[in-house]
C-alpha positions in Angstrom: -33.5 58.2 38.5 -34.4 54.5 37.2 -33.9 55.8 33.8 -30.5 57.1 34.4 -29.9 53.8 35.9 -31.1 51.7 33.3 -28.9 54.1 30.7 -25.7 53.6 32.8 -26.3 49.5 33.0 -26.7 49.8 29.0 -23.2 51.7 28.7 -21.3 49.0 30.8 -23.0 46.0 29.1 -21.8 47.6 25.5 -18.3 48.2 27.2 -18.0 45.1 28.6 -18.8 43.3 24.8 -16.3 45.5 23.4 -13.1 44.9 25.3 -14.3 41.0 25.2 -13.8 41.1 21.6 -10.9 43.0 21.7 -9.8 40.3 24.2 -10.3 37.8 21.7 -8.7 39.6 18.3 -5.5 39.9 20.4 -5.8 36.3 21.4 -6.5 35.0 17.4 -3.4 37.0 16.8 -1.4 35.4 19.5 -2.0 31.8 18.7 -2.6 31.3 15.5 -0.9 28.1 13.2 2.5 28.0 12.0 3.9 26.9 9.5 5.4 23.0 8.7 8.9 23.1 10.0 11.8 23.6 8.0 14.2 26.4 7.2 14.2 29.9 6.5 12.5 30.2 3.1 14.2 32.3 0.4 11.0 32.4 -2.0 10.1 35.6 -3.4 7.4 38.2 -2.1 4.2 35.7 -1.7 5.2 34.9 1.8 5.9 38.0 3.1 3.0 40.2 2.9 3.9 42.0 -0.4 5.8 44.7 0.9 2.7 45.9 3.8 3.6 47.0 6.9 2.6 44.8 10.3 -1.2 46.1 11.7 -4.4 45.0 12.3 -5.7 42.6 10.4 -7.6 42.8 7.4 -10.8 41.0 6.9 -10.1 37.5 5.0 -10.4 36.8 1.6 -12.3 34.1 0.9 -11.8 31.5 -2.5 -13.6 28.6 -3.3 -11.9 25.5 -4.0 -12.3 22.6 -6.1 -10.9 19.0 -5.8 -11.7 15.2 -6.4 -8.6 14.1 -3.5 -9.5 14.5 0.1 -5.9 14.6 0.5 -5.6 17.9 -1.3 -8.1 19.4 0.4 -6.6 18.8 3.9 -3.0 20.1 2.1 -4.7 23.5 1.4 -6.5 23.5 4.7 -3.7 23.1 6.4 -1.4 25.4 4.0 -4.0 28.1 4.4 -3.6 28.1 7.9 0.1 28.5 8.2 0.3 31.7 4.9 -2.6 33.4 7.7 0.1 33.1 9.9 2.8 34.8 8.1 0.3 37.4 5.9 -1.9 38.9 8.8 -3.1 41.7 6.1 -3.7 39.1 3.4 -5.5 36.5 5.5 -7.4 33.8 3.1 -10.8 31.6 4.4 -10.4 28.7 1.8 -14.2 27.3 0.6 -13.4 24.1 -0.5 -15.9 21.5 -2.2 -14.9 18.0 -3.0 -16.3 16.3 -6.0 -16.2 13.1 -7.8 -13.6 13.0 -10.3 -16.2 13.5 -13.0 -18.1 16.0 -11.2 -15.4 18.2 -10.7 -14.4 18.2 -14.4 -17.6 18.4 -15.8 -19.3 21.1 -13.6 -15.7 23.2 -14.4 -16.0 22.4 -17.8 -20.0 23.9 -17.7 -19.1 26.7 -15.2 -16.0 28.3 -17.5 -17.9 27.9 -20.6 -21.2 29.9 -19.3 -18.7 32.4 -18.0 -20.4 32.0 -14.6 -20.3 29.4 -11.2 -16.2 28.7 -11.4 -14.4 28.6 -8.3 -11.4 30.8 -8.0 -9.0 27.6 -7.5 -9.8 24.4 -9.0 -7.5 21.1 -9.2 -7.3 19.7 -13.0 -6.0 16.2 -13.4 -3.4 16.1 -16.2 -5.3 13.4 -18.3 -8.0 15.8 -18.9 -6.0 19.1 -18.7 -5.9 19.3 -22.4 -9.7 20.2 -22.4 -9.5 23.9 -20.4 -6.9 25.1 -22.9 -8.7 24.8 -26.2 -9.4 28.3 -27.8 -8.7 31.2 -25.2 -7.9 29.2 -21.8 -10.5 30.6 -19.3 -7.3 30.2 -16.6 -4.7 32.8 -15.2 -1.2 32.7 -16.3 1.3 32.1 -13.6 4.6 33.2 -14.8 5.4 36.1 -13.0 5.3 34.0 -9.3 6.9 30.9 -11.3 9.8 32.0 -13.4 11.5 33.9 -10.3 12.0 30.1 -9.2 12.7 28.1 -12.1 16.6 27.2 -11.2 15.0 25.5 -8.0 12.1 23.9 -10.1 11.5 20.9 -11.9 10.1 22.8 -15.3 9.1 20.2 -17.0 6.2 19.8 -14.6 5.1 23.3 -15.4 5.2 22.8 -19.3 2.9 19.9 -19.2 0.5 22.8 -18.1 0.9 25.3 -20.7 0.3 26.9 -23.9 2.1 29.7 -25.7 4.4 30.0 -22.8 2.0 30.7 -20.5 1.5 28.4 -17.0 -1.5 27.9 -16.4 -1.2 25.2 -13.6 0.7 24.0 -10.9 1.0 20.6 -10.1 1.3 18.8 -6.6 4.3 16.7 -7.4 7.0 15.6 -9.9 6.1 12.0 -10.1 9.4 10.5 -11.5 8.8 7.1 -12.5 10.7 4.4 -10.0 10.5 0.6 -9.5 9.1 -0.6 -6.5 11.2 -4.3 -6.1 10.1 -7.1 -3.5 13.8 -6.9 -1.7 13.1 -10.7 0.4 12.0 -12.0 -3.5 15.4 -10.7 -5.2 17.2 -11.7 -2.7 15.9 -15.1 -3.3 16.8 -15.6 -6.4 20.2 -14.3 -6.2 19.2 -10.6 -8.3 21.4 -7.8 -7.3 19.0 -5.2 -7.7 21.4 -2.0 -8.0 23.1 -4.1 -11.0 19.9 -3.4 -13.0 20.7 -0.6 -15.5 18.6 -1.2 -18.5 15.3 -3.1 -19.5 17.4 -6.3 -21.0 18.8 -6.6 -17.7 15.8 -6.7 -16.1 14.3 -9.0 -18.1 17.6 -11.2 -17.7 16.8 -11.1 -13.9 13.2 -11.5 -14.5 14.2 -15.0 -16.1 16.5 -15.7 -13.1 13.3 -14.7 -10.3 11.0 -16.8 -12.2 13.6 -19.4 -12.2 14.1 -19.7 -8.5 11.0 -18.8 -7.0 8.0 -18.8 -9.0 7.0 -16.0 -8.8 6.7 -13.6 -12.1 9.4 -10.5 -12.2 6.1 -7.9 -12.6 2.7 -7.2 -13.5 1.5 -5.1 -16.3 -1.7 -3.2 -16.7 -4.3 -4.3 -19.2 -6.5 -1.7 -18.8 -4.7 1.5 -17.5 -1.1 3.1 -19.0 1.4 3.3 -16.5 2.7 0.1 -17.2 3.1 1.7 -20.9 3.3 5.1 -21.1 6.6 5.6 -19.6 8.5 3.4 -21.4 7.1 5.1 -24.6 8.7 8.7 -23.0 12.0 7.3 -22.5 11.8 6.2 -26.2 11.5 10.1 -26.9 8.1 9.1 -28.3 4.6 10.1 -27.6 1.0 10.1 -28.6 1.3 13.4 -30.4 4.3 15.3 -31.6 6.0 18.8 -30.5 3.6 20.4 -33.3 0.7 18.2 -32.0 0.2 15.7 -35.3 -0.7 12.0 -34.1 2.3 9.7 -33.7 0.8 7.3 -31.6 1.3 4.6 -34.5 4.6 5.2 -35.0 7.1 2.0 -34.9 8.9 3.2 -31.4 5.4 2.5 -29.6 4.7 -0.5 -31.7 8.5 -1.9 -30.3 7.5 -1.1 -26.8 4.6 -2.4 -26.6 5.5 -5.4 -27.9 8.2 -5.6 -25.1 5.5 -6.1 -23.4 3.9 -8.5 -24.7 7.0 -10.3 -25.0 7.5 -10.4 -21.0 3.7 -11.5 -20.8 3.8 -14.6 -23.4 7.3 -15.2 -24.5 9.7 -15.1 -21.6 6.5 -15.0 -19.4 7.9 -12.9 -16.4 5.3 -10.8 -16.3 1.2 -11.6 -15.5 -1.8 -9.2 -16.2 -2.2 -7.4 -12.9 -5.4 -8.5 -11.3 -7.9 -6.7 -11.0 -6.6 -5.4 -14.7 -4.3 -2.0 -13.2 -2.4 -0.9 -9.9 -5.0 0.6 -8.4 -7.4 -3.0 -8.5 -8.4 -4.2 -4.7 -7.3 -7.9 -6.5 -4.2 -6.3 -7.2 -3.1 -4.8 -3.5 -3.7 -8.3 -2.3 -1.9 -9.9 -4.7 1.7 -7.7 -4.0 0.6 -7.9 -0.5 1.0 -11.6 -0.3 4.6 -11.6 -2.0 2.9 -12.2 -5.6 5.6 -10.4 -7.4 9.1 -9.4 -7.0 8.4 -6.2 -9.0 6.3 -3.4 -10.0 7.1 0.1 -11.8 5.1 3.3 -10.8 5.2 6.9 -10.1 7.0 8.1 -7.1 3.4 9.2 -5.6 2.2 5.1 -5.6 4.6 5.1 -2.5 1.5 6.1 0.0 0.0 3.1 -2.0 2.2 0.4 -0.6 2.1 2.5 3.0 -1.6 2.0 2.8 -2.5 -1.0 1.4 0.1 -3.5 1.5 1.2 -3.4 4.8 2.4 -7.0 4.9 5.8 -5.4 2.6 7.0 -3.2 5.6 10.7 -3.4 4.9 10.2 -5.2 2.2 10.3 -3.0 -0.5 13.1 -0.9 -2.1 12.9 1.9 -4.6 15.2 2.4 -7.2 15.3 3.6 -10.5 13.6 3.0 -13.6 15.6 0.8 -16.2 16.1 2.9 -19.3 16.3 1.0 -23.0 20.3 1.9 -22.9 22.5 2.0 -20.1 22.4 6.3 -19.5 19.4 7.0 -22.0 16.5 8.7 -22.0 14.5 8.5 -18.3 11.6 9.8 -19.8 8.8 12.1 -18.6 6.8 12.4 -14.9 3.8 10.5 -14.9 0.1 11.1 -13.8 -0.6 14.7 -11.5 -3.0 17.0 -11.2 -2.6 20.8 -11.6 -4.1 23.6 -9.8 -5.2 26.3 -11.3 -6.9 30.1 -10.9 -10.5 30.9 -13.0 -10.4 34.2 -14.6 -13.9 34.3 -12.8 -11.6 35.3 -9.4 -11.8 38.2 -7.8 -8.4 38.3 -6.1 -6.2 36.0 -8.6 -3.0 37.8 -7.7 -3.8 36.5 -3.9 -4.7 33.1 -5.5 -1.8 32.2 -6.7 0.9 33.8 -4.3 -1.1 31.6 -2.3 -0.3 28.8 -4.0 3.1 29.6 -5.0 3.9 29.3 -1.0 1.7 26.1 -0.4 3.6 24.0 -3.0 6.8 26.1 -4.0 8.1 27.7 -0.9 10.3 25.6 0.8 8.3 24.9 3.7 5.7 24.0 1.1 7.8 21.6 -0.6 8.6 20.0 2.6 5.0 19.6 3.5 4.5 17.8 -0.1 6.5 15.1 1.0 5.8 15.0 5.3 2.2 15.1 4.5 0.8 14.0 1.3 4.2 11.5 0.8 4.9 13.2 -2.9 8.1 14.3 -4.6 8.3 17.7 -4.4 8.0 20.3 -7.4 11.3 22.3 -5.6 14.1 20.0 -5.5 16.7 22.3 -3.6 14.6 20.7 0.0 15.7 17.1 -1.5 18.9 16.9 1.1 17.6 18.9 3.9 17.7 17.0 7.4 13.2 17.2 7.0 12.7 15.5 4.2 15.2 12.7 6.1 13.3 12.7 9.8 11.3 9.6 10.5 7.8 9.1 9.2 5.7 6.7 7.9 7.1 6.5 4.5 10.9 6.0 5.9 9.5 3.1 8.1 8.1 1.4 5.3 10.8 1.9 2.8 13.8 2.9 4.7 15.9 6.0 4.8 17.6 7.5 1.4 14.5 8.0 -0.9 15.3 11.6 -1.7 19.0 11.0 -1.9 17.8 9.0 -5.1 15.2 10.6 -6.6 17.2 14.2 -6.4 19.4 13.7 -9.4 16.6 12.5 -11.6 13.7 15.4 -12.1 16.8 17.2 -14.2 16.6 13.6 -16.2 12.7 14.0 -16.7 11.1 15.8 -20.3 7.0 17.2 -20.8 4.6 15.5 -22.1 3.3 16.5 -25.5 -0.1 17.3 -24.7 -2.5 18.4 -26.9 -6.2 19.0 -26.9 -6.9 15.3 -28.1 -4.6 14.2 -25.3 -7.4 13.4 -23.2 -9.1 11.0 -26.2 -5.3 9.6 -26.6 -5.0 8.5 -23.3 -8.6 7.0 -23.2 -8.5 4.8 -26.7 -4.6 4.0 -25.0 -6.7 2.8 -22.0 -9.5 1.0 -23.8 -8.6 0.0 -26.7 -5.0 -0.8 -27.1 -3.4 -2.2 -24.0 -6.4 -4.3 -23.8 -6.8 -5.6 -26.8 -3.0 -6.6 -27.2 -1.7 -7.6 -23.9 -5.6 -9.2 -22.5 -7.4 -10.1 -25.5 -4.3 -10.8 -27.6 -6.9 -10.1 -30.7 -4.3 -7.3 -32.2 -0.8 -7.0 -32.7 0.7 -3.8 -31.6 1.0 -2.1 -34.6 -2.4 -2.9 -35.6 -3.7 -1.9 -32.1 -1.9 1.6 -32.4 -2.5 2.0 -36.1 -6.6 2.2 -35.0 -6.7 4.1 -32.3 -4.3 6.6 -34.3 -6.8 6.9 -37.3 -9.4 7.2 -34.9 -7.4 10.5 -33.4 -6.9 12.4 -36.6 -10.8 11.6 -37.7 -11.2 14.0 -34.1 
């Protein structure tokens, strides 16, 4: 009789278990994340379960994840949470690891070339993208989520991650070049702002800032290339050519560069940014305290000014960059990072239909710019009421951003990249800017014509 008992206690207890975890699947499925608001999203079959029909849930898929920005990690997590939402049988648990920049790179570098240890999503800055795509790339091809999109895509974006037609990554933003002007320090000296169309005119109201207040038009990076590099795109020019032979010394790069070493030391409406680049603690105080009326960066330096020269609140107004004729070339998008999937995944096809709806659905492209303050890749989300609702981005600079920036990724071309790219961009950094526009112990053309020779002895 106590046996019986005992038995019959045993069967409730393992009842009682089971319909608490029943309990509790039909509560994860009741209240799980949703997606960032916007509207209905018309991209293709990633965000909507590939054709399966509603049921239980299937056990999550887990991929690892590598990054050297906190920022993007939180994206993802928070991306990841919203797809679960909407793909119940294709339900991902994202692993993800952040690194040093170096770290990240190096240990990718290590872990595709042993054919072992890779995550199945990785984040690849665009400086040293150029590396993973010598020989075979050890990446999966994208184009079969991407093309589908391409009339509501900025493509250039995509094509400064490929090779032989293939996409291998997918970037975070556009990251159009703008100016960022000191609105209270034109204003002071009489500068209409919207009235500057080309580079001449800016210098002209450079002369007319310096003038009245002091205070230099801009600062240029000695050590860095943003304050550089884009000017060179809008000349059509580039480090490399379409067929990737070194052009770096060629006379439209000498001409620009010494443009700016003209604004430095002839007309002197520029100073070396302290600190030596944009990114310098010297140089967030100095813009913070009204030191210049100026400065031209990518669209993703906005969060920059949001969150570390708060002093500017209302201060600052974006516009776009001068090009070298009124109409002309805008040039290329600067800086990014794209994400990409190993060939050491398991489940690429879930990879990247994963990250086709974190950064090209609609919703995705909204959450670009809500929470990570970027330029979205998909530019048909540019006018929606979202991208227009308050924030912290249109308390600092106003409402209108997107308004602006919408008609120029059409204006922006790719990047020549190459696998030297990398080396380019460093000898750029080192080498060149400094020597010319710090040192002052070459002239442009010499500057360019050693790094170049350097290159082609790679």
């Amino acid at each position: 009789m106590m046996q019986a008992k005992k038995t019959w206690a045993l069967l409730l207890a393992v009842c009682l278990v089971f319909a608490l975890a029943l309990a509790g699947c039909q509560n994860d499925n009741g209240t799980a994340s949703t997606a960032p608001t916007a509207g209905d999203d018309n991209s293709p079959a990633p965000t909507e379960n590939n054709g399966e029909t509603p049921g239980d849930p299937a056990a999550p898929t887990t991929l690892t994840f590598w990054t050297f920005q906190n920022s993007h990690q939180e994206f993802l997590n928070m991306m990841v949470a919203a797809w679960n939402a909407e793909n119940p049988n294709r339900t991902i648990v994202l692993e993800p690891s952040v690194f040093s920049y170096d770290d990240n790179h190096n240990n990718l570098l290590i872990a595709l070339q042993s054919g072992t240890g890779a995550p199945d999503i990785v984040d690849i800055e665009i400086g040293r993208f150029a590396n993973y795509l010598k020989g075979t790339p050890q990446l999966v091809p994208m184009n079969a989520k991407i093309e589908p999109l391409k009339d509501k895509l900025v493509m250039s974006r995509f094509e400064n991650y490929s090779k032989d037609g293939q996409y291998y990554g997918m970037d975070y933003h556009v990251g159009i070049p703008v100016i960022y002007y000191n609105t209270e320090i034109c204003e002071a000296a009489g500068v209409d702002i919207d009235a500057i169309k080309t580079w001449d005119q800016y210098v002209e109201a450079g002369k007319k800032v310096l003038a009245e207040t002091g205070k230099p038009m801009t600062t240029l990076e000695v050590t860095e290339h943003w304050s550089y590099y884009p000017l060179v795109t809008q000349r059509n020019s580039d480090w490399f050519d379409a067929s990737g032979n070194v052009t770096m010394d060629n006379a439209a790069n000498a001409e620009v560069l010494q443009f700016l070493y003209d604004m430095l030391y002839d007309s002197k409406i520029a100073v070396p940014a302290p600190g030596g680049f944009h990114h310098a603690e010297e140089w967030y105080g100095f813009m913070n305290g009204g030191g210049a009326a100026s400065v031209w960066m990518p669209q993703w330096f906005m969060n920059r000014f949001t969150d570390y020269m708060p002093d500017l609140i209302g201060k600052i107004a974006i516009r776009p960059l001068p090009t070298w004729t009124e109409g002309g070339a805008y040039g290329a998008g600067m800086g990014g990072t794209g994400t990409v999937v190993t060939n050491q995944c398991a489940e690429p096809d879930l990879a990247i239909d994963f990250l086709v709806y974190a950064k090209l659905s609609d919703k995705g492209a909204v959450a670009t710019w809500t929470e990570l303050g970027f330029d979205p890749l998909r530019t048909d989300v540019y006018t929606w009421p979202e991208m227009k609702a308050e924030n912290k981005f249109t308390d600092y600079y106003g409402t209108g951003t997107f308004d602006m920036l919408a008609p120029l990724g059409a204006k922006l071309h790719a990047i020549n990249f190459h696998e030297n790219f990398p080396q380019a961009q460093t000898l750029i950094q080192s080498n060149v800017v400094f020597k010319v526009l710090s040192e002052k112990s070459m002239t442009p053309a010499e500057a360019l014509a050693a790094a170049a020779e350097e290159l082609r002895a790679q």
